[in-house]
C-alpha positions as CSV (number, residue, x, y, z in Angstrom):
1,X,-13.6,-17.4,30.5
2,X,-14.8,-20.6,28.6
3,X,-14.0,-20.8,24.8
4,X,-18.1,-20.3,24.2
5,X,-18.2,-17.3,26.4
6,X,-15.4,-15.3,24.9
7,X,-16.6,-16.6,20.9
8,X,-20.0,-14.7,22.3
9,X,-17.9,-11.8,23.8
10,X,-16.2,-11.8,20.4
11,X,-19.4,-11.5,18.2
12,X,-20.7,-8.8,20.6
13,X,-17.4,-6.6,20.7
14,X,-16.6,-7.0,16.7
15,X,-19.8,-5.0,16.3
16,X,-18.0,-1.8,18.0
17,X,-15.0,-2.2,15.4
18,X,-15.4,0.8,13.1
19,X,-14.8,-0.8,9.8
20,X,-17.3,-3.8,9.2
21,X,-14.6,-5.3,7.1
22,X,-12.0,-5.4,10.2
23,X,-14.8,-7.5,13.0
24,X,-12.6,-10.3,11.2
25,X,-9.6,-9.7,12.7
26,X,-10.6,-8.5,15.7
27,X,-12.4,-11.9,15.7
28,X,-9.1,-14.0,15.4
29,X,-7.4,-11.7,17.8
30,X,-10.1,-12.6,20.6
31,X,-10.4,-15.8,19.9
32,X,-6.3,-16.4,19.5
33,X,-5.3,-14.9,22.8
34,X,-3.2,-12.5,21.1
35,X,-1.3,-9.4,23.1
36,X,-1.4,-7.3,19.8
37,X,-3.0,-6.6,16.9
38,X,-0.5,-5.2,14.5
39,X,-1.4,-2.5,11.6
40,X,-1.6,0.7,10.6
41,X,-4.9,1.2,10.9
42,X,-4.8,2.3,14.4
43,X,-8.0,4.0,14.3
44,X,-10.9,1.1,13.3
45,X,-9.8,-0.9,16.8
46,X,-10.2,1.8,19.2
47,X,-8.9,0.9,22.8
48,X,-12.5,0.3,24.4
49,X,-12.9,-2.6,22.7
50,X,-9.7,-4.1,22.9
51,X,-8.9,-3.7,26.5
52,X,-11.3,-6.0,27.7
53,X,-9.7,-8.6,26.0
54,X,-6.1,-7.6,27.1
55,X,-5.2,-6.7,23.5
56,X,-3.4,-3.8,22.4
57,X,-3.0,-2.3,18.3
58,X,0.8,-1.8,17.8
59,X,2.0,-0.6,14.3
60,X,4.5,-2.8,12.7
61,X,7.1,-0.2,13.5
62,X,6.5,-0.5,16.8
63,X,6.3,-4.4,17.1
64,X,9.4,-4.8,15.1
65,X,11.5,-2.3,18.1
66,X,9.1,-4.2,21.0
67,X,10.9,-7.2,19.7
68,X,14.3,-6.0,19.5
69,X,13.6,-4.5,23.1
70,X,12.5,-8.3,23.8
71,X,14.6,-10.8,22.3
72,X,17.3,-9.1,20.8
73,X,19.2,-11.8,19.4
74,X,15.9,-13.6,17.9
75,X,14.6,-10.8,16.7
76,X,18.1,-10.2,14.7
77,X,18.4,-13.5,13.4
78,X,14.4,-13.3,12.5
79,X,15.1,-9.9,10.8
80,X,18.1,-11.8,8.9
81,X,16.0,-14.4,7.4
82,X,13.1,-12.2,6.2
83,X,16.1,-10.5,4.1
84,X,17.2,-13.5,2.6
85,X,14.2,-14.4,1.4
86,X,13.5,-11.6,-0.2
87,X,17.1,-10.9,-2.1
């Protein structure tokens, strides 16, 4: 799919997203090539529009264990850092 064929996909499918104040980040999601959009508002990007695109909605809880489940070590020392800063 060209970049001007999934920027019109984009504008068409951002219409379907249930909050008009969420089409931007389903936007950026389409257009970045993401695998996930994550939030806790699960419900305004309902799976008919995302699977087209190959993107699912994870909730931080879950992205944070899908990590650890990935890259355990990375994830750790990501985890570590995000600490720090905040002490």
């Amino acid at each position: 799919m060209s970049k001007k064929q999934v920027l019109r996909s984009a504008r068409l499918h951002c219409d379907l997203v249930s909050d008009p104040e969420d089409r931007h980040v389903l936007a950026a999601a389409i257009s970045g090539h993401v695998d996930a959009i994550v939030t806790w508002n699960e419900k305004d990007f309902p799976r008919e529009v995302l699977d087209p695109f190959g993107i699912e909605v994870q909730t931080p809880d879950e992205f944070v264990l899908n990590q650890l489940m990935l890259e355990k070590l990375t994830a750790l020392a990501a985890l570590k850092r995000m600490r720090e800063r905040w002490a």
